[in-house]
C-alpha positions in Angstrom: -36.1 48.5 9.8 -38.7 50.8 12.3 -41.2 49.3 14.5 -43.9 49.8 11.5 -41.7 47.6 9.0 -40.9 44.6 11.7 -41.6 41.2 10.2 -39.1 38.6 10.5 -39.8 37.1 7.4 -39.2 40.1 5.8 -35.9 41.3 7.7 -34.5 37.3 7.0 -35.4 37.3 3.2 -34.2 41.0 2.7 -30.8 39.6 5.1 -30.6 36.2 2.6 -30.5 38.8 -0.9 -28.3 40.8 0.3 -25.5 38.4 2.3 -26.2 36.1 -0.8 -25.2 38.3 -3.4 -22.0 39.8 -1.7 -19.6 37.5 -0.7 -17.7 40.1 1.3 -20.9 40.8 3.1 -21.6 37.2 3.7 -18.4 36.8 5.1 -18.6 39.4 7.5 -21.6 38.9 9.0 -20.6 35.2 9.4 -17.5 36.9 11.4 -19.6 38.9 13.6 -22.3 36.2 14.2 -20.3 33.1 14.6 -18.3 33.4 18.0 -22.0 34.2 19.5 -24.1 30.9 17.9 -20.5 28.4 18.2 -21.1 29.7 22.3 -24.4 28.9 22.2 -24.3 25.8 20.9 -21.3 24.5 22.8 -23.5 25.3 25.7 -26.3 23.7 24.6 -24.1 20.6 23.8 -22.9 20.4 27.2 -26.1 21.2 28.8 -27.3 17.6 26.5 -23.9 15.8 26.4 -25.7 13.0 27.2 -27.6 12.7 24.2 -27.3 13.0 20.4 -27.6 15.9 19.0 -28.6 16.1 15.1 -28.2 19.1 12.9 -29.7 19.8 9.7 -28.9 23.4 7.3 -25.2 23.5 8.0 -23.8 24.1 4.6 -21.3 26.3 5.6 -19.3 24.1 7.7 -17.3 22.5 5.5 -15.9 25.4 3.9 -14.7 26.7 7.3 -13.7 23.1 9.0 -16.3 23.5 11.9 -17.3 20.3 11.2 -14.0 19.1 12.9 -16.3 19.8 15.9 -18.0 16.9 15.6 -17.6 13.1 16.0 -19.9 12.4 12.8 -21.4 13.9 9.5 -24.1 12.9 7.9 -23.5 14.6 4.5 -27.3 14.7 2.8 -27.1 14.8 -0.9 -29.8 15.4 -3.3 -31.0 16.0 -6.9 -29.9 19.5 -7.8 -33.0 19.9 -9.8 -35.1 18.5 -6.8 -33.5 20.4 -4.2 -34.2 23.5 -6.5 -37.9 22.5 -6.7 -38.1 21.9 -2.5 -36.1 25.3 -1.8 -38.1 27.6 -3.8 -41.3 26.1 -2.6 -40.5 26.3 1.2 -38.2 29.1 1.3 -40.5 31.3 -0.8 -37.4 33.0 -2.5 -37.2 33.4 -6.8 -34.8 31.7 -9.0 -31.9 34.1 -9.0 -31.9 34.4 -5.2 -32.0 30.6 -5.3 -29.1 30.4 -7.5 -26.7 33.3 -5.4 -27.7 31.2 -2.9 -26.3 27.9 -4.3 -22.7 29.5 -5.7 -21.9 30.6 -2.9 -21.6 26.9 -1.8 -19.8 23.7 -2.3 -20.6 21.6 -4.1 -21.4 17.8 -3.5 -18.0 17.0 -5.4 -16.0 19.1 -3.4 -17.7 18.4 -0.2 -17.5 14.4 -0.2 -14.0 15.2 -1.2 -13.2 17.3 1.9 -15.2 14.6 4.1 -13.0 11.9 2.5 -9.6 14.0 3.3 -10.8 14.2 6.8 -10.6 11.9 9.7 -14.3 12.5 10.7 -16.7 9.6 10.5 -18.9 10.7 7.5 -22.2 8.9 5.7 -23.7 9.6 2.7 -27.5 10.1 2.5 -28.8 10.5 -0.1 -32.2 12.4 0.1 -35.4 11.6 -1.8 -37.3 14.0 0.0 -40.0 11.5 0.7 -40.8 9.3 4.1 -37.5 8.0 3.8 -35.6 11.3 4.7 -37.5 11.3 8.1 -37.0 7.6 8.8 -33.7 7.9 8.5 -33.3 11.0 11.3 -35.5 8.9 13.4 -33.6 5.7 13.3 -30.4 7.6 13.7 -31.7 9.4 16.9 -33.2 6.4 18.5 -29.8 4.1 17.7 
């Protein structure tokens, strides 16, 4: 990208096709990038180890067993059809990307199976993507 082409918007949804659509790729870059943002983010933990600490977009977890990290997993599961609708409305991507996107990931089945095979404190939520969904973070954060 020069200077005249810089829009991160643009770099991230050119990045998305293309790591979405290879699976070598994908995995490479996760190689590259994910000693640098698990440092980070042990820092940060320990920086707020006295509080909770709630992530959300961490799909990618499972299939590696980062979320061994972690005393507790809040698994969200939604409508497949729904989830479609929400993700191409906010992430402003087509159906095809949507769908590289999506194979390249497990899928509820096989996740709540790998939660259940693990010794990891795990819940089930499953999202309506209504007032509910934010309730429930909130609650969970001020417990």
């Amino acid at each position: 990208f020069t200077e005249l082409e810089y829009d991160s918007s643009k770099i991230i949804k050119t990045l998305s096709k293309f790591i979405f659509k290879n699976s070598i790729k994908r995995k490479q870059l996760e190689l590259l990038l994910k000693p640098y943002l698990w440092k980070s983010f042990d820092d940060a933990c320990f920086q707020h180890k006295d509080k909770k600490i709630f992530i959300s977009e961490c799909a990618t977890m499972l299939k590696s067993d980062d979320f061994k990290k972690f005393d507790e997993i809040i698994f969200v599961h939604a409508d497949p059809l729904k989830r479609q609708e929400i993700v191409l409305k906010n992430r402003n991507i087509n159906i095809d990307d949507f769908y590289n996107r999506v194979s390249s990931q497990l899928s509820n089945t096989e996740s709540i199976e790998i939660l259940k095979k693990s010794n990891i404190k795990y819940t089930i939520f499953y999202n309506e993507f209504d007032s509910k969904s934010d309730d429930f973070v909130n609650n969970y954060l001020n417990d």
